[in-house]
N, C-alpha and C positions, 0 to 999 in steps of 0.2 A: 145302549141306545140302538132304536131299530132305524131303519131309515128306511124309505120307502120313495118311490116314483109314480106319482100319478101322471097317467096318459088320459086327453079325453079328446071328443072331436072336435078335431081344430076347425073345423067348415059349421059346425052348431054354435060352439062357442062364438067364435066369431059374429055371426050373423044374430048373436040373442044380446051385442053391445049397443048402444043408441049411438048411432051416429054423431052427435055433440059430445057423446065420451070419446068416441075414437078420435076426436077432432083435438083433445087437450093433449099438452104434453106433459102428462101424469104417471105413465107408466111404469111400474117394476114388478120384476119377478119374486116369486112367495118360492122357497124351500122349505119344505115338510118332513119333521121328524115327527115319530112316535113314541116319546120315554116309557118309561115305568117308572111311579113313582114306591115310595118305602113300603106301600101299601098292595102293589104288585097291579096298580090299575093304569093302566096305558092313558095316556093324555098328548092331542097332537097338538105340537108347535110349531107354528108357522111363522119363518123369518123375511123380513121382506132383503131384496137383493137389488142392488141395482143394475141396470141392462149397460150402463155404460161403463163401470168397473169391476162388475160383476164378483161385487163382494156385499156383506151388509154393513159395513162401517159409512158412515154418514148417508146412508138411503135415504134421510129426509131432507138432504139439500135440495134443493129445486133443481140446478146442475145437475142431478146423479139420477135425473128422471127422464124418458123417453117418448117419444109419441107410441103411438102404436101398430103402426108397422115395425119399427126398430123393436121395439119387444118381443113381438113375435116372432123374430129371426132366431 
């Protein structure tokens, strides 16, 4: 398993959200791996995280979801 880090700009990103998204408290964080599968072809998975236990076990409770500044911390 590869794993990988993406960085992007946090001042673009930000400013290309609509304002009534930033307003909900929906928030969580995606961690991105890149397998190989048997067939040697990379495939990325993306796990959602939550910003307030900062694991992926129950990320779809409403509880374990953020506004959006707290995420972006």
């Amino acid at each position: 398993m590869i794993m990988e880090v993406i960085t992007m700009n946090k001042e673009k990103y930000i400013n290309n959200i609509p304002k009534e998204l930033k307003e909900r408290k929906q928030w969580l964080w995606f961690k991105i791996y890149h397998n190989e599968d048997k067939n040697g072809n990379i495939k990325m998975v993306k796990i959602p995280i939550s910003p307030i236990t900062c694991e992926s076990n129950e990320w779809n409770k409403k509880e374990n979801r953020t506004d959006f500044e707290t995420a972006l911390d």
